[in-house]
MIDOSE-1310 file (N, C-alpha, C; in nm, 2 decimals, decimal comma, always signed):
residues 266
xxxx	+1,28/-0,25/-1,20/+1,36/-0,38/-1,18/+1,26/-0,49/-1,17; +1,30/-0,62/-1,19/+1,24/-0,71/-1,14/+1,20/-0,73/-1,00; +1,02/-0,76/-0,97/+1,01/-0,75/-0,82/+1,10/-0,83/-0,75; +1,12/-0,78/-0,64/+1,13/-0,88/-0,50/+1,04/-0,95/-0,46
xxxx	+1,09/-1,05/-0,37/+0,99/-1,07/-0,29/+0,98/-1,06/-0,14; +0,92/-0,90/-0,08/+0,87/-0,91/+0,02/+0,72/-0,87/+0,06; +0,71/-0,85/+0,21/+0,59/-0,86/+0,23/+0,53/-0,71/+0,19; +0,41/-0,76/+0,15/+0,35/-0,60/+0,14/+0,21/-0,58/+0,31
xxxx	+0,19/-0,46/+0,36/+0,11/-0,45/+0,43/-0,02/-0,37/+0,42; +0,01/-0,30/+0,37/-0,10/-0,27/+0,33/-0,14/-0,19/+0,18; -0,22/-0,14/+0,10/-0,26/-0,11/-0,01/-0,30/+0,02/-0,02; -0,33/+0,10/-0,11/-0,36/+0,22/-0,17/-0,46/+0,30/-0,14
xxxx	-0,46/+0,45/-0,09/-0,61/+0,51/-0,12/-0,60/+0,47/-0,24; -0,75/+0,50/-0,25/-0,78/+0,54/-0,41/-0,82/+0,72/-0,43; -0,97/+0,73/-0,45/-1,03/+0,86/-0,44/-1,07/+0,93/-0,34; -1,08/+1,04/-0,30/-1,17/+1,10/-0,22/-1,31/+1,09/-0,23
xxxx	-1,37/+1,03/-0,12/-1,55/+0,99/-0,14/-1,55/+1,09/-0,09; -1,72/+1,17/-0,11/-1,82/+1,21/+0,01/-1,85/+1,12/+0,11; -1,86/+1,01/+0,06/-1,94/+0,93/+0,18/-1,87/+0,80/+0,09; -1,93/+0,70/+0,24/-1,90/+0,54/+0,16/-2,03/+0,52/+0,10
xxxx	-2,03/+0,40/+0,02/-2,11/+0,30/+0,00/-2,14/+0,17/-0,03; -2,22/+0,13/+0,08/-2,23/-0,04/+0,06/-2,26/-0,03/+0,22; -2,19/-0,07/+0,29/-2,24/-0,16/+0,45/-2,23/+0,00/+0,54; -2,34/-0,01/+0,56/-2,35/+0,15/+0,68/-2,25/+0,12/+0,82
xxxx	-2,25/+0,05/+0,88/-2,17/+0,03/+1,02/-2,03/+0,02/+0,98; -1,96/+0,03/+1,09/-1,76/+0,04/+1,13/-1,76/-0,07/+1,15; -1,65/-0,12/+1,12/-1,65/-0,27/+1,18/-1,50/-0,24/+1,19; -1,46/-0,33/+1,24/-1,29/-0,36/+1,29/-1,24/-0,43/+1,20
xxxx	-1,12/-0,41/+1,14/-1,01/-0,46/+1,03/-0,90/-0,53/+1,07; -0,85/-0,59/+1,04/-0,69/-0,63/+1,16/-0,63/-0,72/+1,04; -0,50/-0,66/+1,02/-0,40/-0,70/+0,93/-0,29/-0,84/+1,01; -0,22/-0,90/+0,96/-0,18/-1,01/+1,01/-0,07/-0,99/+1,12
xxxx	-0,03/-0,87/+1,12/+0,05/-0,82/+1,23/-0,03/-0,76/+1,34; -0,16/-0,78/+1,36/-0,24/-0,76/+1,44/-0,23/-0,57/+1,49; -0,25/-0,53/+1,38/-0,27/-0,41/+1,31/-0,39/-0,35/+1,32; -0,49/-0,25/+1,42/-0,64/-0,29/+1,36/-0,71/-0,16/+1,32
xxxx	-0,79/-0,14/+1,25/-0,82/+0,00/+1,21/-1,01/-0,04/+1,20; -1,06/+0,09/+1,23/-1,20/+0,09/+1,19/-1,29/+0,14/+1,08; -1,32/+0,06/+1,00/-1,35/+0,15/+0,88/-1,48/+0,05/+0,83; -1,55/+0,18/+0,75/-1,68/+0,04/+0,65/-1,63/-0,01/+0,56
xxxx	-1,73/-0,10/+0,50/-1,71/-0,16/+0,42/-1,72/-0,14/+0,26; -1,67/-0,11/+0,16/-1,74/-0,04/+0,02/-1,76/-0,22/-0,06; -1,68/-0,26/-0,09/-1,72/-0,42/-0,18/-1,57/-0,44/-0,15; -1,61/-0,59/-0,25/-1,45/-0,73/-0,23/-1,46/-0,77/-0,33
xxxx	-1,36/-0,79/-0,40/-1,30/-0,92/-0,46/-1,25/-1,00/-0,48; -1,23/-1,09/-0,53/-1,13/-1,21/-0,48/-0,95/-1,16/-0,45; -0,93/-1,04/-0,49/-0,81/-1,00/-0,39/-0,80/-0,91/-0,35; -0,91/-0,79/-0,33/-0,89/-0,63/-0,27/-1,01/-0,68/-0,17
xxxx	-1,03/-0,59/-0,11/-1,13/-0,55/-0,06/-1,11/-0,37/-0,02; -1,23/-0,31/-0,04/-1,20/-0,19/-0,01/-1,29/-0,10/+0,09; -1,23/-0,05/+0,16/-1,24/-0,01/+0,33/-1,29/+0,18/+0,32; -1,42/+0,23/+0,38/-1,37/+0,37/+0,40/-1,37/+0,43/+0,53
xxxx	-1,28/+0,51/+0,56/-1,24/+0,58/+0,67/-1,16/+0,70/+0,62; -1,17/+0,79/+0,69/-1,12/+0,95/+0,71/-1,16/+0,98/+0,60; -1,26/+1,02/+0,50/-1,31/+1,05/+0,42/-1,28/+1,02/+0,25; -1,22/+0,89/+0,30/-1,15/+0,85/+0,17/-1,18/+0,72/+0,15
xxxx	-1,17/+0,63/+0,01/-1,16/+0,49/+0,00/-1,02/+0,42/-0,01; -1,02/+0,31/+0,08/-0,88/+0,22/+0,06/-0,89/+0,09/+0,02; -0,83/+0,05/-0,06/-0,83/-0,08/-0,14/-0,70/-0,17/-0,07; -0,72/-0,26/+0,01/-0,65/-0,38/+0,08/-0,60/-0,48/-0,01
xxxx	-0,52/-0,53/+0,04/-0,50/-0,67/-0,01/-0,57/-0,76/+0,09; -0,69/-0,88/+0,04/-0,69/-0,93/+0,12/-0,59/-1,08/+0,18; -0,50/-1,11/+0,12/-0,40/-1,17/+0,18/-0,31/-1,08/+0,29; -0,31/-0,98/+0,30/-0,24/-0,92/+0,38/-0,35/-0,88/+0,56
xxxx	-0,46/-0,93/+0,50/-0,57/-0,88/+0,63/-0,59/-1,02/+0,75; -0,58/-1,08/+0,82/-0,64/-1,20/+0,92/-0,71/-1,24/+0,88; -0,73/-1,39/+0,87/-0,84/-1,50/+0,85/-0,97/-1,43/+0,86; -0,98/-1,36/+0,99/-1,08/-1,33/+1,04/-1,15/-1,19/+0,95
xxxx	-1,03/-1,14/+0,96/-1,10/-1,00/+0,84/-1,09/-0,99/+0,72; -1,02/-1,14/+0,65/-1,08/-1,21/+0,53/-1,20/-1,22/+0,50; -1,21/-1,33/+0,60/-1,41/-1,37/+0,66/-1,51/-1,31/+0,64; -1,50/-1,19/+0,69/-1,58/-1,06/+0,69/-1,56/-1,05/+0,56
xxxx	-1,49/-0,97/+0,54/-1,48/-0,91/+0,38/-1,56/-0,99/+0,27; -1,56/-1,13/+0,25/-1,63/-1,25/+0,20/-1,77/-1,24/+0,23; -1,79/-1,28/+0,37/-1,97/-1,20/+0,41/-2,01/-1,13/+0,37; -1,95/-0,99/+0,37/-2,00/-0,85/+0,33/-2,01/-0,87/+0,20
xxxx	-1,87/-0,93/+0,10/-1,93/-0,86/-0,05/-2,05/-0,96/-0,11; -2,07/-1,09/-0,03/-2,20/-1,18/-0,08/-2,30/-1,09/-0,01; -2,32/-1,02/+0,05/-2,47/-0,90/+0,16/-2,47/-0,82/+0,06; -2,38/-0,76/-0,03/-2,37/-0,63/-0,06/-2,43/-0,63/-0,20
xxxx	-2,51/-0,56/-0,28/-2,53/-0,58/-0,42/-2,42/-0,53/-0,50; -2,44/-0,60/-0,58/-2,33/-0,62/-0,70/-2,29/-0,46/-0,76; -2,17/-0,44/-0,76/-2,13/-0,33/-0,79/-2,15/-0,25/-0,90; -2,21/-0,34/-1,00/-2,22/-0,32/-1,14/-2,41/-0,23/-1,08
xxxx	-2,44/-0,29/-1,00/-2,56/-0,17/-0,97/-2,55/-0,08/-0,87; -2,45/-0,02/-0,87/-2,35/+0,12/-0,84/-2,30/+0,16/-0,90; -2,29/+0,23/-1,00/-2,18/+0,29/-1,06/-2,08/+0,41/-1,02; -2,09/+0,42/-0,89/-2,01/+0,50/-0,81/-1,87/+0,44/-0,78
xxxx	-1,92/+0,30/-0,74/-1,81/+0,24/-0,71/-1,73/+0,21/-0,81; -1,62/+0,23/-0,82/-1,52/+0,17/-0,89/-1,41/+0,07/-0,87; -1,44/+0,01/-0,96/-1,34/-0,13/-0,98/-1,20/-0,09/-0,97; -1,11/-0,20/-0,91/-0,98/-0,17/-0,91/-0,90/-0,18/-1,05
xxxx	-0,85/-0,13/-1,10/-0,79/-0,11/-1,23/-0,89/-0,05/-1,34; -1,01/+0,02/-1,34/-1,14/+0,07/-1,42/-1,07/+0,23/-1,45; -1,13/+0,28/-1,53/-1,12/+0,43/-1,52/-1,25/+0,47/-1,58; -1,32/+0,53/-1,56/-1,44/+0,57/-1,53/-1,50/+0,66/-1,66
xxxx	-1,51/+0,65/-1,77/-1,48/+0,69/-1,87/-1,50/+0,81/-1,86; -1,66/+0,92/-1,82/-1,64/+1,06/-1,80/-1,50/+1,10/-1,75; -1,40/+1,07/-1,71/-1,34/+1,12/-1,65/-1,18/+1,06/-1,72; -1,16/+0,99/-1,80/-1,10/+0,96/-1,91/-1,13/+1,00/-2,04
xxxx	-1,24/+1,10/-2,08/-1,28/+1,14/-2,17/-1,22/+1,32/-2,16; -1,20/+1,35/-2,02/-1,14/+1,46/-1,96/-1,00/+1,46/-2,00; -0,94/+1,33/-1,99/-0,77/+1,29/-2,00/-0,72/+1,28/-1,86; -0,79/+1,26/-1,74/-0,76/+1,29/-1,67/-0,71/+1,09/-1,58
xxxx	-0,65/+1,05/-1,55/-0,58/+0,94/-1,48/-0,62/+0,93/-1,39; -0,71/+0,86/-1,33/-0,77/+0,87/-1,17/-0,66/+0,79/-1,08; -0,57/+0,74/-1,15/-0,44/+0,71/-1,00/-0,35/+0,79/-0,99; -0,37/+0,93/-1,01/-0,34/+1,01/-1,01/-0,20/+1,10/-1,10
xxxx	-0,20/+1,08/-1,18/-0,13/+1,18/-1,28/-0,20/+1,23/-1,40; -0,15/+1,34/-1,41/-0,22/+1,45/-1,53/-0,23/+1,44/-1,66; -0,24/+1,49/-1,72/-0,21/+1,47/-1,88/-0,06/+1,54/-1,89; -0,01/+1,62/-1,84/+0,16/+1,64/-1,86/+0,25/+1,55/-1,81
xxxx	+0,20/+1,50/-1,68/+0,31/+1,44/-1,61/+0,30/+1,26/-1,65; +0,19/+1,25/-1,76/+0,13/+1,07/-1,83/+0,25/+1,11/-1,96; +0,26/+1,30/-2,01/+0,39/+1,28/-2,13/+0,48/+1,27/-2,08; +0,51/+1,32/-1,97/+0,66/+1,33/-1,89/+0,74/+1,16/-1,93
xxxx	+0,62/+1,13/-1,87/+0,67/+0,99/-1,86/+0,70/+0,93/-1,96; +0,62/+0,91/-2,03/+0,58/+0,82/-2,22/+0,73/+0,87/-2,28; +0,76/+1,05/-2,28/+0,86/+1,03/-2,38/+0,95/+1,06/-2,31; +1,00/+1,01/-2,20/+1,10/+1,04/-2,09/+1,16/+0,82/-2,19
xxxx	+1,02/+0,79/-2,15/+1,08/+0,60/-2,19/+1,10/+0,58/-2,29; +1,04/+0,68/-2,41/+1,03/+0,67/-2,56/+1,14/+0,71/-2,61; +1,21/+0,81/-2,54/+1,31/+0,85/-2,59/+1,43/+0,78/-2,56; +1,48/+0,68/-2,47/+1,55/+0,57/-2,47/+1,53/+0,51/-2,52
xxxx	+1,41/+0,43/-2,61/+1,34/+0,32/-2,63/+1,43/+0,34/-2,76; +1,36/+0,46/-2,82/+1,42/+0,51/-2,96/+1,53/+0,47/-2,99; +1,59/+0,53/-2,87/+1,79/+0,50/-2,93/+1,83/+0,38/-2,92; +1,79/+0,32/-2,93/+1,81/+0,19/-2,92/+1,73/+0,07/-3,04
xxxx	+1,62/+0,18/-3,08/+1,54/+0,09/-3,21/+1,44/-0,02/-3,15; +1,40/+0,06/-3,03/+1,25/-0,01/-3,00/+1,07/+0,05/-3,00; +1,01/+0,00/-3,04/+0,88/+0,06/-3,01/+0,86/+0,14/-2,91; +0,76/+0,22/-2,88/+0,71/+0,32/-2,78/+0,65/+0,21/-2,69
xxxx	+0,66/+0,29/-2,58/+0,54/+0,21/-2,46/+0,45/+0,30/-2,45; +0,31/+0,25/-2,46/+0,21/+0,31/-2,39/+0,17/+0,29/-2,29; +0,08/+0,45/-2,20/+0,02/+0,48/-2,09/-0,08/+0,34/-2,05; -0,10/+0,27/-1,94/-0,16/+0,18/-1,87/-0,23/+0,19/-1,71
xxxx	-0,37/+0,27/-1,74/-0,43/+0,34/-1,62/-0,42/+0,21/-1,50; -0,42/+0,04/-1,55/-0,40/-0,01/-1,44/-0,28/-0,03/-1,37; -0,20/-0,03/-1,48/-0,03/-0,03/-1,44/-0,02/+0,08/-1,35; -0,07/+0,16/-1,36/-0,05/+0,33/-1,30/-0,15/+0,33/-1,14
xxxx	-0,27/+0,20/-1,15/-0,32/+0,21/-1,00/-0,20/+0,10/-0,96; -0,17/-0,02/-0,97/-0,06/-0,06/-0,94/+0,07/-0,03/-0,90; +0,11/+0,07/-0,94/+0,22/+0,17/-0,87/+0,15/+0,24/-0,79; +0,02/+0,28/-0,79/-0,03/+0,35/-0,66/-0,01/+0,32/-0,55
xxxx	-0,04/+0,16/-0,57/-0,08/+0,08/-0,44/+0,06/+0,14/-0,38; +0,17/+0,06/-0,43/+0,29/+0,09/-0,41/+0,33/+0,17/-0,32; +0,36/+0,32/-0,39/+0,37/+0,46/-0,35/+0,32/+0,50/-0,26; +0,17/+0,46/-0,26/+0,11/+0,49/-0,12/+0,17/+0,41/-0,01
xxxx	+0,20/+0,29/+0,03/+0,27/+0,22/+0,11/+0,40/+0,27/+0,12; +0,47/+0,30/+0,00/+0,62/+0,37/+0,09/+0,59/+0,48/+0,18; +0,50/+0,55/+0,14/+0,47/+0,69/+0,18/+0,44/+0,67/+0,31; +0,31/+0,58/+0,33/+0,25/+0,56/+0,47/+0,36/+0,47/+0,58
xxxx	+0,44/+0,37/+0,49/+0,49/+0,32/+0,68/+0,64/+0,38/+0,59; +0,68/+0,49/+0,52/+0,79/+0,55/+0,52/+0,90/+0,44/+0,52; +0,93/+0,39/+0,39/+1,03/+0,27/+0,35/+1,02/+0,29/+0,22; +1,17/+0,21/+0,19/+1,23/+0,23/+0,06/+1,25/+0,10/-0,01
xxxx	+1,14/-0,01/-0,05/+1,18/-0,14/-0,09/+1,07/-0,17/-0,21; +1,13/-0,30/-0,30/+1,04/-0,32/-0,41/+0,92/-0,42/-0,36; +0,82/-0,36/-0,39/+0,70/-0,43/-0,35/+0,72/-0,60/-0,40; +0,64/-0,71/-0,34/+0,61/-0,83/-0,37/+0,54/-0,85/-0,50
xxxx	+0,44/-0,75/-0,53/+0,39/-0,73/-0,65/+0,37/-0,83/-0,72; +0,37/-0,86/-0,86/+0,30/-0,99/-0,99/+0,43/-0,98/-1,06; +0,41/-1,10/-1,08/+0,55/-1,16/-1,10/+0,57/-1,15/-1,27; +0,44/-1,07/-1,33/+0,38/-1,03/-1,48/+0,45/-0,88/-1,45
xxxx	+0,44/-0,81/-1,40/+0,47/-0,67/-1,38/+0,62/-0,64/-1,33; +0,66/-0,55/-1,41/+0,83/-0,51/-1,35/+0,79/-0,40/-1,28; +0,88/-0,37/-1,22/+0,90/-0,23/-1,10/+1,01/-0,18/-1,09; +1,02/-0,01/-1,13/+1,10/+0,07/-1,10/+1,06/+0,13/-0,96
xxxx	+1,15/+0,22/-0,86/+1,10/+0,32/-0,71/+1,22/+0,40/-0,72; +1,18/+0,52/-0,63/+1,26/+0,57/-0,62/+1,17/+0,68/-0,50; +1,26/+0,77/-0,46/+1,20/+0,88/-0,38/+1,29/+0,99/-0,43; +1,31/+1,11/-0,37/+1,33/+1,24/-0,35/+1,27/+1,30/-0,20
xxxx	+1,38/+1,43/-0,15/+1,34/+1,47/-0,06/+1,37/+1,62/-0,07; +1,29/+1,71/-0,03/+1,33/+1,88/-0,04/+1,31/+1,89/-0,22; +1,25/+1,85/-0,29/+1,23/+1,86/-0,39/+1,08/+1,91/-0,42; +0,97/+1,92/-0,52/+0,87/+1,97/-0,54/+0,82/+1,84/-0,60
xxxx	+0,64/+1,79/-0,62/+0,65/+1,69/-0,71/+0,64/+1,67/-0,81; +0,64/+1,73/-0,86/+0,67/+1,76/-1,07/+0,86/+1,74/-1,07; +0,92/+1,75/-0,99/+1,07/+1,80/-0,93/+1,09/+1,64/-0,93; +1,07/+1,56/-0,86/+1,05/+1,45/-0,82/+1,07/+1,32/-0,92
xxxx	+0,99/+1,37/-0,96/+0,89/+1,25/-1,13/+1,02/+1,28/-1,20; +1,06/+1,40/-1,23/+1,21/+1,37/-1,32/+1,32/+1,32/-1,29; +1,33/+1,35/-1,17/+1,47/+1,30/-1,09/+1,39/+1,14/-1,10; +1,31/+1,12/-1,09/+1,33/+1,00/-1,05/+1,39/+0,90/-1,23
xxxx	+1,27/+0,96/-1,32/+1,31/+0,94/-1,48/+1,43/+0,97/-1,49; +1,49/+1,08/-1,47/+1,64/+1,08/-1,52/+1,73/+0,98/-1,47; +1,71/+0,92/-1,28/+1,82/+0,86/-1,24/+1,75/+0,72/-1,28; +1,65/+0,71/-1,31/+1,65/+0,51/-1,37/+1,72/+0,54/-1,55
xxxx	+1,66/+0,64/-1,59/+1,73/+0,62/-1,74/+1,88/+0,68/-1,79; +1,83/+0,84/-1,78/+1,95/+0,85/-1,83/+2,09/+0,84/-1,72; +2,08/+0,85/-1,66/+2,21/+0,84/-1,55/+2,26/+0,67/-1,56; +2,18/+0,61/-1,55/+2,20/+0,40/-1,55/+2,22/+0,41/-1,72
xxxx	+2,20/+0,47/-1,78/+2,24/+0,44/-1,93/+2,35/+0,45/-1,97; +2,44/+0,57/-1,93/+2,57/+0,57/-1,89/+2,66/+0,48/-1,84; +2,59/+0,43/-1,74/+2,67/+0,33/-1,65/+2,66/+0,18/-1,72; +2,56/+0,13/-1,75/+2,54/+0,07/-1,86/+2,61/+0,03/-1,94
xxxx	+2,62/+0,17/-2,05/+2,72/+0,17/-2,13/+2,86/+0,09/-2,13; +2,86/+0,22/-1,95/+3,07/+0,18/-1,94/+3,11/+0,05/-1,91; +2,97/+0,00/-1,90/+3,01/-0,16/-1,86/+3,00/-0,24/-1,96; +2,99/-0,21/-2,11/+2,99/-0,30/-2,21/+2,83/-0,32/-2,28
xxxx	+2,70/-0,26/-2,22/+2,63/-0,34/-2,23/+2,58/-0,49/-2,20; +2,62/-0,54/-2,09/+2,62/-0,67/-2,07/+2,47/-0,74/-2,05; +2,47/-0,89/-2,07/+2,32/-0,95/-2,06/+2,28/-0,91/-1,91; +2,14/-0,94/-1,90/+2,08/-0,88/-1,79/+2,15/-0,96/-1,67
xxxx	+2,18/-0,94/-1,53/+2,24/-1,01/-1,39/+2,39/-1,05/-1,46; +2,47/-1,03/-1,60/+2,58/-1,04/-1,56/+2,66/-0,98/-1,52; +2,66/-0,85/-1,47/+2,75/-0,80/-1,38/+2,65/-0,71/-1,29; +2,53/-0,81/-1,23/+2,46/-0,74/-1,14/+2,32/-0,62/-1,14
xxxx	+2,23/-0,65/-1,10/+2,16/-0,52/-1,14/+2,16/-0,39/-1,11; +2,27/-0,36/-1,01/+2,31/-0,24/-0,92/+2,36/-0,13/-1,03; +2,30/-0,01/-1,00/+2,29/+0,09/-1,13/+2,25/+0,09/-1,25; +2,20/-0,04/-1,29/+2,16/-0,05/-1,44/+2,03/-0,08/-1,44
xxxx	+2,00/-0,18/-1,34/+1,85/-0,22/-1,37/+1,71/-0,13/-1,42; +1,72/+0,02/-1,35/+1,62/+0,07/-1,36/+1,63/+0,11/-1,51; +1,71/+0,14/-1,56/+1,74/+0,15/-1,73/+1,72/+0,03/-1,81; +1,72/-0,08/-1,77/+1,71/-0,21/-1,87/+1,61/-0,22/-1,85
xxxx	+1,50/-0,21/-1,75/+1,42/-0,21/-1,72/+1,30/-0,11/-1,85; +1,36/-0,02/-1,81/+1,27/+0,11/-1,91/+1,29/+0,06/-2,07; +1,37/+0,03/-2,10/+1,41/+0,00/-2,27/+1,39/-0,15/-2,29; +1,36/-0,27/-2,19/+1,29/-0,39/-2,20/+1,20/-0,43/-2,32
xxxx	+1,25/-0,48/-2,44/+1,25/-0,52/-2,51/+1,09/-0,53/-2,56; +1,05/-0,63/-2,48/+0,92/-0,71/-2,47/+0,83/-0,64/-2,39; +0,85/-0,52/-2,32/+0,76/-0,48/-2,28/+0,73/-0,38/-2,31; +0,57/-0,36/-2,29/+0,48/-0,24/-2,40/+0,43/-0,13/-2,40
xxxx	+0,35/-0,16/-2,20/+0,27/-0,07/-2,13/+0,38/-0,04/-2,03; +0,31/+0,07/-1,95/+0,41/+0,14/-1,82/+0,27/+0,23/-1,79; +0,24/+0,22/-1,65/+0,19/+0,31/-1,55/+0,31/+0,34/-1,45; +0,26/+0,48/-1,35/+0,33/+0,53/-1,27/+0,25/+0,63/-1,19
xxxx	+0,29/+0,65/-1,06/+0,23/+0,69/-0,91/+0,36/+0,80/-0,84; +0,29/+0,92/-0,82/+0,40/+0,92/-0,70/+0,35/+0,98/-0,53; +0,38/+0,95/-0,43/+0,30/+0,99/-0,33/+0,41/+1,08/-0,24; +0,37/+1,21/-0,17/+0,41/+1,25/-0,08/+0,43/+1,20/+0,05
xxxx	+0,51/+1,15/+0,10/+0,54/+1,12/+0,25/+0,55/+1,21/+0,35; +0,59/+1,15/+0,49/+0,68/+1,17/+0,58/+0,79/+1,28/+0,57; +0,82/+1,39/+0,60/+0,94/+1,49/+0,58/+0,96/+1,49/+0,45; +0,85/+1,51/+0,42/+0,85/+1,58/+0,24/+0,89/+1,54/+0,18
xxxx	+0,90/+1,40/+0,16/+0,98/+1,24/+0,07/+0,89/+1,25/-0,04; +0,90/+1,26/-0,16/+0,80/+1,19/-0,27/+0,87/+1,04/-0,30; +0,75/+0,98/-0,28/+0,77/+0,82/-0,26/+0,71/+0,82/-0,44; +0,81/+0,76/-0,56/+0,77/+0,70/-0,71/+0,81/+0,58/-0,72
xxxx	+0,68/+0,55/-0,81/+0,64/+0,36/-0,85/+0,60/+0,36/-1,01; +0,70/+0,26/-1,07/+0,64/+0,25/-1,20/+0,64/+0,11/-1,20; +0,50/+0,06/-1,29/+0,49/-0,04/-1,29/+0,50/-0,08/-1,43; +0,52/-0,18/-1,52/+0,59/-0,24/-1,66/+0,50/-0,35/-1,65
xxxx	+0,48/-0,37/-1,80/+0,42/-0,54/-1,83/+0,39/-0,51/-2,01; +0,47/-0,66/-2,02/+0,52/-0,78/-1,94/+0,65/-0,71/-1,89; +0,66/-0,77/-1,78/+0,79/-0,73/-1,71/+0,96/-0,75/-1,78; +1,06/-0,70/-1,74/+1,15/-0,72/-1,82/+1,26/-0,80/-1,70
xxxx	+1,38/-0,76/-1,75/+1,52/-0,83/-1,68/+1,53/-0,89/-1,64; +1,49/-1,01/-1,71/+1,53/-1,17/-1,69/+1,66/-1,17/-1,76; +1,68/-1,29/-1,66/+1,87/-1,33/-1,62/+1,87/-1,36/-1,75; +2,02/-1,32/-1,81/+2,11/-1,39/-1,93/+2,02/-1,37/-2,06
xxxx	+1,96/-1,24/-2,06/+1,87/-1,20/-2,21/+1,92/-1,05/-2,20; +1,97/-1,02/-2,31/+1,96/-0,87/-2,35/+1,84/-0,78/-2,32; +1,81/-0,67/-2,27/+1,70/-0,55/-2,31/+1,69/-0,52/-2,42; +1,77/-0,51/-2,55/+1,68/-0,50/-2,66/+1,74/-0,55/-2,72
xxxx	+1,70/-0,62/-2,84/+1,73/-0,72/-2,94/+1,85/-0,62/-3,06; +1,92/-0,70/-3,13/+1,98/-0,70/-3,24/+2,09/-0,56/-3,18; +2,11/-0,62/-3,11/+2,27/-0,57/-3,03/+2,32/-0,53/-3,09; +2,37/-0,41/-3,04/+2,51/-0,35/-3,08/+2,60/-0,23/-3,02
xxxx	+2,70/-0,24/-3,03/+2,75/-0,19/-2,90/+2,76/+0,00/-2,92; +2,71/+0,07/-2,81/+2,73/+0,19/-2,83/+2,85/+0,29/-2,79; +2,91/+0,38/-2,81/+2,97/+0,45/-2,72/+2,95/+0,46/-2,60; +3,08/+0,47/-2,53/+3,08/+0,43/-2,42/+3,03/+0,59/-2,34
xx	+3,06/+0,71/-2,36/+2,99/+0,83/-2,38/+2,90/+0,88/-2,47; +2,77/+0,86/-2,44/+2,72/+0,86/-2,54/+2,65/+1,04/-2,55
């Protein structure tokens, strides 16, 4: 669906490190809700900055951190040498080619669960007489960020996100996560396609986005790429995020061109 707008708090592991690299000392972090955690420093950019603690790296927003642990973050990444003379570190949305030469997705999905997806969208796309979407490793850390945040403060809302990027969520519970990733594909497409249908097909917000969005969303005309994340929570929730661009379901435009109406059972 088209994002919302609320607040996001915080942002994504990424990988499992051995170790950090960049600023040896802990320093103190504190989010705007006066939140504070201890962790080093790995590098910044003009909007992440990325933190390690418990044996992992995390990538912040830094709008979401205090003036003060803005500040820092700014100091540190002008101390720190330029990333490009690391190649350990990785950039936020990068995929590291050894390891895309594997097929492997470092925001974590496989090479089965990157087809699950492709022809899970492709095959709506189809019926309807639209091009395929292709796999988008940054679209795919972008739903990470996501997923990891439902997971961690255990909530069910559309991230603030880029106003360039559409967003589908969803969860499951008592389910497995290969179990998960379908339920969540089946209930944005084929289940809302249905419902869809029974409603005429209508232009996007005219009778609401409630049951249909995540399907107009998937078959979105104009858009090309699709990444996707899903993270285990809290009481064995799998928290899923797909992210789209260019984004779709803008008010009073069809999802795909040269209309025509389908059975209403299809």
């Amino acid at each position: 669906m088209r994002t919302l707008l609320l607040g996001i708090l915080l942002c994504s592991s990424l990988l499992p490190m051995p170790h950090a690299f960049g600023q040896a000392d802990v320093q103190k972090w504190k989010n705007k809700s006066g939140q504070t955690i201890q962790a080093k420093f790995v590098e910044a950019n003009a909007k992440f900055v990325t933190l390690f603690l418990k044996g992992q790296n995390y990538v912040y927003r830094l709008s979401d951190l205090s003036e003060e642990s803005q500040a820092l973050a700014k100091k540190l990444a002008q101390a720190s040498p330029s990333s490009n003379d690391n190649p350990s570190i990785e950039k936020p949305g990068e995929v590291q080619s050894g390891e895309a030469e594997k097929g492997k997705d470092k925001a974590g999905y496989n090479e089965a669960e990157i087809k699950l997806v492709l022809d899970e969208h492709n095959r709506l796309r189809r019926e309807v007489g639209l091009p395929d979407l292709k796999w988008d490793p940054e679209l795919a850390r972008h739903a990470q960020v996501w997923a990891d945040t439902m997971a961690r403060e255990n909530l069910f809302e559309h991230s603030e996100g880029d106003d360039d990027e559409g967003e589908n969520i969803a969860y499951a519970r008592g389910s497995s996560r290969a179990e998960s990733i379908k339920i969540a594909l089946i209930g944005w497409g084929e289940e809302e396609k249905v419902i869809y249908r029974q409603r005429g097909e209508p232009l996007v917000g005219a009778q609401g986005f409630k049951g249909v969005g995540h399907y107009t969303q998937m078959v979105w005309f104009e858009t090309t790429r699709v990444g996707m994340a899903t993270t285990l929570g809290p009481g064995g929730k799998y928290y899923t995020c797909a992210r789209y661009f260019p984004a779709g379901n803008f008010f009073g435009k069809h999802p795909y061109p040269n209309f025509k109406k389908k059975p209403s059972n299809p």
